[in-house]
VEXTI-389205 format. One record per atom (N, C-alpha, C): residue in one letter; chain; atom name; x, y, z. Coordinates in nm, 2 decimals, always signed. Example, Ala and Ser with C-alpha at 12.3 -4.5 7.8 and 13.67 -1.06 7.14 Angstrom:
BEGIN
+------+------+------+--------+--------+--------+
| ronu | seba | balo |      u |      v |      w |
+------+------+------+--------+--------+--------+
|    A |    A |    N |  +1.32 |  -0.57 |  +0.78 |
|    A |    A |   CA |  +1.23 |  -0.45 |  +0.78 |
|    A |    A |    C |  +1.32 |  -0.33 |  +0.78 |
|    S |    A |    N |  +1.28 |  -0.22 |  +0.71 |
|    S |    A |   CA |  +1.37 |  -0.11 |  +0.71 |
|    S |    A |    C |  +1.29 |  +0.00 |  +0.79 |
+------+------+------+--------+--------+--------+
//
This chain:
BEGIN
+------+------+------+--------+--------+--------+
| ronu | seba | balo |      u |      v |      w |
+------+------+------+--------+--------+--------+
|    X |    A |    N |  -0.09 |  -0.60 |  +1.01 |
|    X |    A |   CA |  -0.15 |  -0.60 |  +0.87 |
|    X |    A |    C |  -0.28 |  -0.52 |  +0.87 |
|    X |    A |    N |  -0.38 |  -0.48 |  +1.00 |
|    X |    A |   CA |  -0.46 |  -0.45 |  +0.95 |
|    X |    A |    C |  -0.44 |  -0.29 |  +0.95 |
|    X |    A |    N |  -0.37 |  -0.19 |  +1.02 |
|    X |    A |   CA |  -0.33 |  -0.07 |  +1.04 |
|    X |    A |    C |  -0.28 |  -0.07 |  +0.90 |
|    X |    A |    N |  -0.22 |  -0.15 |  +0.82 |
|    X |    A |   CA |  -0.26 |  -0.09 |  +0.67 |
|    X |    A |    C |  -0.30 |  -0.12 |  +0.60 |
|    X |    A |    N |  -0.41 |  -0.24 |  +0.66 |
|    X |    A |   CA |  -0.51 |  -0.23 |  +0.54 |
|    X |    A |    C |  -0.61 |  -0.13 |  +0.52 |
|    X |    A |    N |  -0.59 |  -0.05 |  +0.68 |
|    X |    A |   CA |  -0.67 |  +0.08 |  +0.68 |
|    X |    A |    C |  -0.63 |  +0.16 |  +0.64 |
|    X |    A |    N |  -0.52 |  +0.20 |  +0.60 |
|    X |    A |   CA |  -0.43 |  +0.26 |  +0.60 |
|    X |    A |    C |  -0.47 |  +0.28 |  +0.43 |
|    X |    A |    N |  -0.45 |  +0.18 |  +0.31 |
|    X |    A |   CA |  -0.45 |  +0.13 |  +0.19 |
|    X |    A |    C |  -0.59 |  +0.14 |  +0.15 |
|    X |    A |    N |  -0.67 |  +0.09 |  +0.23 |
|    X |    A |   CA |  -0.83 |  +0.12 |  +0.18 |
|    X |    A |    C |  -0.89 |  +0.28 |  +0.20 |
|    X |    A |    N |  -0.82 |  +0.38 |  +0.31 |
|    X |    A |   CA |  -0.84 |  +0.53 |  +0.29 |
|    X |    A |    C |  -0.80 |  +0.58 |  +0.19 |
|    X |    A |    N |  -0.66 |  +0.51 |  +0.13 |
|    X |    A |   CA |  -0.60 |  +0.62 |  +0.03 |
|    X |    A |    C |  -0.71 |  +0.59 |  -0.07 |
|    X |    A |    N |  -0.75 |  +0.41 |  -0.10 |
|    X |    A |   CA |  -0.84 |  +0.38 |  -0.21 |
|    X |    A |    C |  -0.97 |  +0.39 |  -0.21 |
|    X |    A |    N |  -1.03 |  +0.50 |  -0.09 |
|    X |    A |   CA |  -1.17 |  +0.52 |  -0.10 |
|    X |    A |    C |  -1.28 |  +0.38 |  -0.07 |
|    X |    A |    N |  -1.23 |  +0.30 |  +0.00 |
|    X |    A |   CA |  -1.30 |  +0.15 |  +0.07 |
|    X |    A |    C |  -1.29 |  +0.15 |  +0.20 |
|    X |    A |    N |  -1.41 |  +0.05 |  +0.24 |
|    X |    A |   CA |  -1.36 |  -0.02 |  +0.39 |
|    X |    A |    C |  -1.31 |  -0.09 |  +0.36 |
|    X |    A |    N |  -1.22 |  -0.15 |  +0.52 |
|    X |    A |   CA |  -1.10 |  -0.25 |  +0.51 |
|    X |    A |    C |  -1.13 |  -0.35 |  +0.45 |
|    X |    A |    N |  -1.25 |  -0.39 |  +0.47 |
|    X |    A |   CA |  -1.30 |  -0.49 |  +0.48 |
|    X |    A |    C |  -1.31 |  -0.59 |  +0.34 |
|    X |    A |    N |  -1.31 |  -0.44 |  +0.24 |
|    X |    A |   CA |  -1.31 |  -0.47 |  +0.12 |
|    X |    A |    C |  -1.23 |  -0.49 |  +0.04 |
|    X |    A |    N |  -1.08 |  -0.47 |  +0.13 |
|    X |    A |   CA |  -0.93 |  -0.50 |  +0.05 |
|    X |    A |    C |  -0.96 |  -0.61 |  +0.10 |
|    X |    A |    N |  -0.85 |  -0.69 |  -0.01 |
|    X |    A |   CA |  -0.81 |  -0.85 |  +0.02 |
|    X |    A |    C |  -0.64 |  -0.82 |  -0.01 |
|    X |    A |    N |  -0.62 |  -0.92 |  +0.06 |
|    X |    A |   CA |  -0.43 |  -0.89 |  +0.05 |
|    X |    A |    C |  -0.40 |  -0.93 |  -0.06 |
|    X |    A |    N |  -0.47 |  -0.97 |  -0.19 |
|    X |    A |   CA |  -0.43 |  -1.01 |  -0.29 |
|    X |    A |    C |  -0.47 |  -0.93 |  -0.40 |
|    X |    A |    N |  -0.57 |  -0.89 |  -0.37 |
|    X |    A |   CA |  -0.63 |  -0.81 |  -0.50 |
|    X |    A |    C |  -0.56 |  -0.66 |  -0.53 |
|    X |    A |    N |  -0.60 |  -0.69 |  -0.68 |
|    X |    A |   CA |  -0.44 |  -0.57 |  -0.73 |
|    X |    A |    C |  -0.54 |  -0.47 |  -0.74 |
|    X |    A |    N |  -0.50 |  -0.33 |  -0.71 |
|    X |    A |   CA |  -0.54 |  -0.21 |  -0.67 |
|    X |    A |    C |  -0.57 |  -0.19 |  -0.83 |
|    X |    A |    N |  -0.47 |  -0.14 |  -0.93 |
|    X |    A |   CA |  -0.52 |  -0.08 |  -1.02 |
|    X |    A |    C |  -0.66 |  -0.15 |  -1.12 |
|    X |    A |    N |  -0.62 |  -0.34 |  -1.06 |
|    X |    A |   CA |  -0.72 |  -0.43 |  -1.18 |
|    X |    A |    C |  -0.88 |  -0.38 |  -1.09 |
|    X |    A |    N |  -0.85 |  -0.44 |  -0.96 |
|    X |    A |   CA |  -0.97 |  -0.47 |  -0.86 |
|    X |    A |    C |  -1.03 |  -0.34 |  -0.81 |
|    X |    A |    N |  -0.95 |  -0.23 |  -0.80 |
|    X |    A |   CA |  -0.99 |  -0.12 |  -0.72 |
|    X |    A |    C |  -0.97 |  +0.01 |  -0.77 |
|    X |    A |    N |  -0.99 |  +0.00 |  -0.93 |
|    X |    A |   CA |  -0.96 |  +0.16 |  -0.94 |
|    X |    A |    C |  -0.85 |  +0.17 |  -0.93 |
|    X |    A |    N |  -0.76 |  +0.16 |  -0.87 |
|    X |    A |   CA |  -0.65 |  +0.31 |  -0.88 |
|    X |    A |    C |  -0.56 |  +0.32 |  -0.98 |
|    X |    A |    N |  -0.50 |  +0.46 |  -1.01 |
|    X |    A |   CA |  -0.43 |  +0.52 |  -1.05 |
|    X |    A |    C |  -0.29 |  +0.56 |  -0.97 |
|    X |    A |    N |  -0.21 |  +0.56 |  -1.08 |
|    X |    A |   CA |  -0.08 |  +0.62 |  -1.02 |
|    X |    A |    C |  -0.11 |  +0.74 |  -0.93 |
|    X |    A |    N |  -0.18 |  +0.80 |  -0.91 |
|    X |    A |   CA |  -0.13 |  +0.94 |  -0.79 |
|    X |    A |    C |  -0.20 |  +0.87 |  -0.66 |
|    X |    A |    N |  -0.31 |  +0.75 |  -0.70 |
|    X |    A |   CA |  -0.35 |  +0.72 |  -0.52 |
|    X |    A |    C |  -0.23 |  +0.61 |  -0.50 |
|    X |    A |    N |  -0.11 |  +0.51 |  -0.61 |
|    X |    A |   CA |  -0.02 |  +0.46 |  -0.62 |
|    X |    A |    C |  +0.05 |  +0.54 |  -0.50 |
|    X |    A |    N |  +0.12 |  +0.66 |  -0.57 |
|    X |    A |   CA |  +0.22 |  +0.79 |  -0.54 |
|    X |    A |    C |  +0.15 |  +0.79 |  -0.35 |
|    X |    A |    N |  +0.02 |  +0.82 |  -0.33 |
|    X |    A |   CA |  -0.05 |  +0.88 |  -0.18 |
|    X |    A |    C |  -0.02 |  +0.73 |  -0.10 |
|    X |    A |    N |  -0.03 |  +0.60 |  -0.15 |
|    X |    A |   CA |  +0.00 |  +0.52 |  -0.07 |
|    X |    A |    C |  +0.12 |  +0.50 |  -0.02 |
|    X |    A |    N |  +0.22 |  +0.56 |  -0.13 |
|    X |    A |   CA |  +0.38 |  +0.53 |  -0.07 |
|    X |    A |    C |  +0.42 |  +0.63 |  +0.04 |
|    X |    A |    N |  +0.35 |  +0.76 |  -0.01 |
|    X |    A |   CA |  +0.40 |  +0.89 |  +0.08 |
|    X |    A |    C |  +0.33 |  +0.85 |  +0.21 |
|    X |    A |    N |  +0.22 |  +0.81 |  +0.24 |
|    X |    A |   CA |  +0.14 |  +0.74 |  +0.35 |
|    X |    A |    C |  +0.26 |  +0.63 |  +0.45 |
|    X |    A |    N |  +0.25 |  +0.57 |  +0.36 |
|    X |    A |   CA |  +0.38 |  +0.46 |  +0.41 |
|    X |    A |    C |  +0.51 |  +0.48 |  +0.44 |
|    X |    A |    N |  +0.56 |  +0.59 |  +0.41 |
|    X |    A |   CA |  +0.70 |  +0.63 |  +0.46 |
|    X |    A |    C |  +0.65 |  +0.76 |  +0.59 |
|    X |    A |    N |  +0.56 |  +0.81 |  +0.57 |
|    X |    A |   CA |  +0.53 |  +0.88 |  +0.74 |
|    X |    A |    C |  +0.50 |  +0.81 |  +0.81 |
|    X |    A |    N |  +0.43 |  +0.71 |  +0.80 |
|    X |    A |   CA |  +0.36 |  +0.59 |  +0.92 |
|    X |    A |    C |  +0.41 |  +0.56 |  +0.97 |
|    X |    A |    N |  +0.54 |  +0.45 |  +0.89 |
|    X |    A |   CA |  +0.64 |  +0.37 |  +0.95 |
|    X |    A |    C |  +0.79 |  +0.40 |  +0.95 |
|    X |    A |    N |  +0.78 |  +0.55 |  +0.90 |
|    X |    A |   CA |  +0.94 |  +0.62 |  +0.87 |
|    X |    A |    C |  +1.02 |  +0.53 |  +0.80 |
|    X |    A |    N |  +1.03 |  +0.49 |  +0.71 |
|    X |    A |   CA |  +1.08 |  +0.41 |  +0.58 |
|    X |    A |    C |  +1.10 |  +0.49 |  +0.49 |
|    X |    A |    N |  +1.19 |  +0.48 |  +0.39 |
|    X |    A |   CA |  +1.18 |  +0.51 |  +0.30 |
|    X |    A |    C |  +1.21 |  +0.37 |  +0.21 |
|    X |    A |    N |  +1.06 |  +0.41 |  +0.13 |
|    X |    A |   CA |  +1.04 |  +0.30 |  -0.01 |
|    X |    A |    C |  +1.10 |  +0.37 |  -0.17 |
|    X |    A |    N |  +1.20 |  +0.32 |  -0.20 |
|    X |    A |   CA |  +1.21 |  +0.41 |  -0.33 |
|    X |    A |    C |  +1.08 |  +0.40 |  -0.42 |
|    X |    A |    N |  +1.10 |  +0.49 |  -0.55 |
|    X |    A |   CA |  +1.00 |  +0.49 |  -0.61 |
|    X |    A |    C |  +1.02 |  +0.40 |  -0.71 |
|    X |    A |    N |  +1.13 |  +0.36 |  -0.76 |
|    X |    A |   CA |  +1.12 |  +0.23 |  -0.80 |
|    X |    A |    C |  +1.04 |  +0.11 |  -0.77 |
|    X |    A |    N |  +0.99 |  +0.06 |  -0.66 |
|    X |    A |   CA |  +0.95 |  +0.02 |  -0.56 |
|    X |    A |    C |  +0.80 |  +0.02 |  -0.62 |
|    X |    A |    N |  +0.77 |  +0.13 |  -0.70 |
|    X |    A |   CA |  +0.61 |  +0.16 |  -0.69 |
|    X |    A |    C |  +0.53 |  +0.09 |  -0.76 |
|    X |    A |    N |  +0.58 |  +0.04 |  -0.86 |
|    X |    A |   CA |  +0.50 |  -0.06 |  -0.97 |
|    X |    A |    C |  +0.46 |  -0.19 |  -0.90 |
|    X |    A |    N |  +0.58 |  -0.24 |  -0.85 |
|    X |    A |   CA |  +0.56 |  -0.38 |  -0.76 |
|    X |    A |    C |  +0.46 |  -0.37 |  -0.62 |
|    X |    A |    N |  +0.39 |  -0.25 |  -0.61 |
|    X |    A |   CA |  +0.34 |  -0.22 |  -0.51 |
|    X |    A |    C |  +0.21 |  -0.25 |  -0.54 |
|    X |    A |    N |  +0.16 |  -0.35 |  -0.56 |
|    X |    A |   CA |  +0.04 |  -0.37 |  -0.64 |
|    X |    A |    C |  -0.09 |  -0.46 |  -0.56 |
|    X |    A |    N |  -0.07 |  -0.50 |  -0.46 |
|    X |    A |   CA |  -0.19 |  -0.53 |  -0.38 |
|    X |    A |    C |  -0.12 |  -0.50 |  -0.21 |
|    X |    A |    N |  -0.18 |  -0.54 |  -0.07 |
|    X |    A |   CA |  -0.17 |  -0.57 |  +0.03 |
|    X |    A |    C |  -0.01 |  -0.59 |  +0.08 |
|    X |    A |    N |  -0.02 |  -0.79 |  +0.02 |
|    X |    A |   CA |  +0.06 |  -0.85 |  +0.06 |
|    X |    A |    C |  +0.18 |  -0.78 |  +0.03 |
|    X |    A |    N |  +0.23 |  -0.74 |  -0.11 |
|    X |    A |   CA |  +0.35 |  -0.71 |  -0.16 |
|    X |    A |    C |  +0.39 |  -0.54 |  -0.08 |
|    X |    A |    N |  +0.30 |  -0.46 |  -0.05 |
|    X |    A |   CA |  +0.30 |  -0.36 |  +0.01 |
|    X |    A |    C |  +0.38 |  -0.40 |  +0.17 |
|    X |    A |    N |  +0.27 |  -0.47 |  +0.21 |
|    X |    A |   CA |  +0.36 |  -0.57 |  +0.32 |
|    X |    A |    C |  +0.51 |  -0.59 |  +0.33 |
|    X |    A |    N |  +0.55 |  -0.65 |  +0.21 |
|    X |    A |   CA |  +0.69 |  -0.73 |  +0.16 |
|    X |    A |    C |  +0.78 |  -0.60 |  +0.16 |
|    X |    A |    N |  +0.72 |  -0.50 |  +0.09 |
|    X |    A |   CA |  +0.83 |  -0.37 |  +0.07 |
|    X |    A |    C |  +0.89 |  -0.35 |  +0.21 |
|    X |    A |    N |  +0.68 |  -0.33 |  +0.30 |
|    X |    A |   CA |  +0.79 |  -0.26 |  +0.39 |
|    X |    A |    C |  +0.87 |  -0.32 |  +0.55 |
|    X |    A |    N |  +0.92 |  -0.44 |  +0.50 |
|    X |    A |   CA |  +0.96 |  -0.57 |  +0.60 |
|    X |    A |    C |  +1.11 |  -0.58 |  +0.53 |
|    X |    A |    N |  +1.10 |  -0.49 |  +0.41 |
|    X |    A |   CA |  +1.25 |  -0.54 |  +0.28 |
|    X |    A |    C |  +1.29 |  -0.38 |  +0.29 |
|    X |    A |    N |  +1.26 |  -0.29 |  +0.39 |
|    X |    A |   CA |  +1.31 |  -0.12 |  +0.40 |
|    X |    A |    C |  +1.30 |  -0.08 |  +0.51 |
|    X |    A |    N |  +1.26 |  -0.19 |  +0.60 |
|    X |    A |   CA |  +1.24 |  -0.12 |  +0.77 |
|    X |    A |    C |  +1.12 |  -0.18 |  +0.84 |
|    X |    A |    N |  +1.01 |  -0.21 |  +0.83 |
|    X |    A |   CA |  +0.95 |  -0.25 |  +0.92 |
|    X |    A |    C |  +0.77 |  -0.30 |  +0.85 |
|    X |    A |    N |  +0.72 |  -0.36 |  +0.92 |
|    X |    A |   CA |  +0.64 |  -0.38 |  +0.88 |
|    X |    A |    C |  +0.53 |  -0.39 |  +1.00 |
|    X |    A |    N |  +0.36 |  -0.42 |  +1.01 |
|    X |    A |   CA |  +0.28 |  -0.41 |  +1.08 |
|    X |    A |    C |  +0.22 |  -0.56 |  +1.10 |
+------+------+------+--------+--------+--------+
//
């Protein structure tokens, strides 16, 4: 979990320290669909997964990022 929570707080311009596995990126942290888009493409080279894009809305804090990618191949 923490290799993406580093991972998730680069794309979102934070230290780790400042994700929580719960707090939703777009409410809590700014983002926008293209740093959305940079987390997934991040996540399928890391862990060689592929996440559909479907997938991307429900991608909304830590935890559930987690869940994707444990429900496509692997997780950290």
């Amino acid at each position: 979990m923490d290799d993406l929570r580093e991972l998730v707080a680069e794309v979102l311009e934070l230290e780790p320290e400042e994700l929580t596995d719960t707090g939703d990126f777009m409410e809590e942290y700014d983002a926008d669909s293209l740093r959305a888009i940079e987390i997934l493409a991040r996540l399928e080279k890391r862990y060689k997964v592929e996440i559909p894009q479907s997938e991307l809305p429900k991608l909304r804090n830590l935890t559930l990022v987690r869940d994707a990618l444990l429900r496509h191949g692997q997780g950290s």
